[in-house]
N, C-alpha and C positions, 0 to 999 in steps of 0.2 A: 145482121150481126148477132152472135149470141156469148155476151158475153159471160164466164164462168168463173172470174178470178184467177189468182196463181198457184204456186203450192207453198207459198207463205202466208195466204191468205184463209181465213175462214168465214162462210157465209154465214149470216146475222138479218132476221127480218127485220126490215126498219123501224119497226114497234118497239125493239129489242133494243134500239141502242140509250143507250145513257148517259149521264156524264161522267162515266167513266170509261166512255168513248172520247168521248173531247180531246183534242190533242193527235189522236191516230192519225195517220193517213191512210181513206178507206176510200175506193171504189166503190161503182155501181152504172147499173147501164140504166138510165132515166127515160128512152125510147130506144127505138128499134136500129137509129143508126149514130147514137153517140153511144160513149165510153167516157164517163169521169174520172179523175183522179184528184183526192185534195186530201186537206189536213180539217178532220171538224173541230169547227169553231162554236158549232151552238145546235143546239135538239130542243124541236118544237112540236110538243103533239096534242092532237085532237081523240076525238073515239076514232075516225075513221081514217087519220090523216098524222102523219107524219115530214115534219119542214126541217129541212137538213141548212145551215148555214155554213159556206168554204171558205175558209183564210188560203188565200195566196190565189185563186182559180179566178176572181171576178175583174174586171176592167180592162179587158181586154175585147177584140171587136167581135166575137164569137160567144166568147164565154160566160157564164152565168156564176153567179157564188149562193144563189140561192136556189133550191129545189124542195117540190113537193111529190111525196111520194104516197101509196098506199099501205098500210100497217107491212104488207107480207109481200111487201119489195126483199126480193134481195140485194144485201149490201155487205162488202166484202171487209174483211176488216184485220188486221196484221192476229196472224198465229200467239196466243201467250206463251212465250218459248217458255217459261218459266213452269207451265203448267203440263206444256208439250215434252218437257223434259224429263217431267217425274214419270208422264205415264212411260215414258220408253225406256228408264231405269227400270221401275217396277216391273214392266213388261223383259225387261234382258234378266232381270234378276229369278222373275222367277220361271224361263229358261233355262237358265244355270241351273237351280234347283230343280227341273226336273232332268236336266241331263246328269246331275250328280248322284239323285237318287237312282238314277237307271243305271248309272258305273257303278254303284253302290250294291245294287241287284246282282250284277253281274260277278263283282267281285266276292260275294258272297256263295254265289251257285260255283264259282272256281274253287272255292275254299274249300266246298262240300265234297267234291269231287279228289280233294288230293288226301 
């Protein structure tokens, strides 16, 4: 299994995460044939080691609520729409400026011409 996230997600090395992850609900694929999914509860790290703690995932006959991972795990973790939103304003905007500037070109070499 290889897991890649969704496309609400964005990949975050485990090293990376903070408590201002706490709260998310974040993926990650811990071996080769699970797929987690939880809401983090707690970030624990070492130099070389990063201990992820899950509210709502553990007590169950399978499932674990605690994991330890390597700094440069990947770990998937919700899109900031809020951040995702200005780049794609900024990005349409200045689209428009440059398709306004180019009508702007044009209607000025039609000017020339009459």
């Amino acid at each position: 299994m290889d897991y890649t996230g969704s496309q609400s997600e964005k990949v975050v090395p485990a090293g990376e995460l903070s408590r201002n992850h706490i709260g998310q609900t974040i993926s990650f694929q811990p071996n080769e044939f699970t797929v987690v999914f939880g809401k983090l509860a707690g970030v624990a790290r070492t130099e070389a080691m990063v201990y992820l703690s899950l509210q709502g995932v553990g007590n169950g006959t399978h499932l674990k609520d605690e994991y330890d991972l390597p700094l440069t795990h990947d770990v998937y973790v919700p899109v900031d729409v809020i951040t995702n939103a200005e780049s794609t304003i900024k990005d349409l905007f200045g689209k428009v400026q440059e398709n306004l500037r180019g009508a702007g070109h044009k209607g000025e070499d039609r000017t020339d011409r009459l």
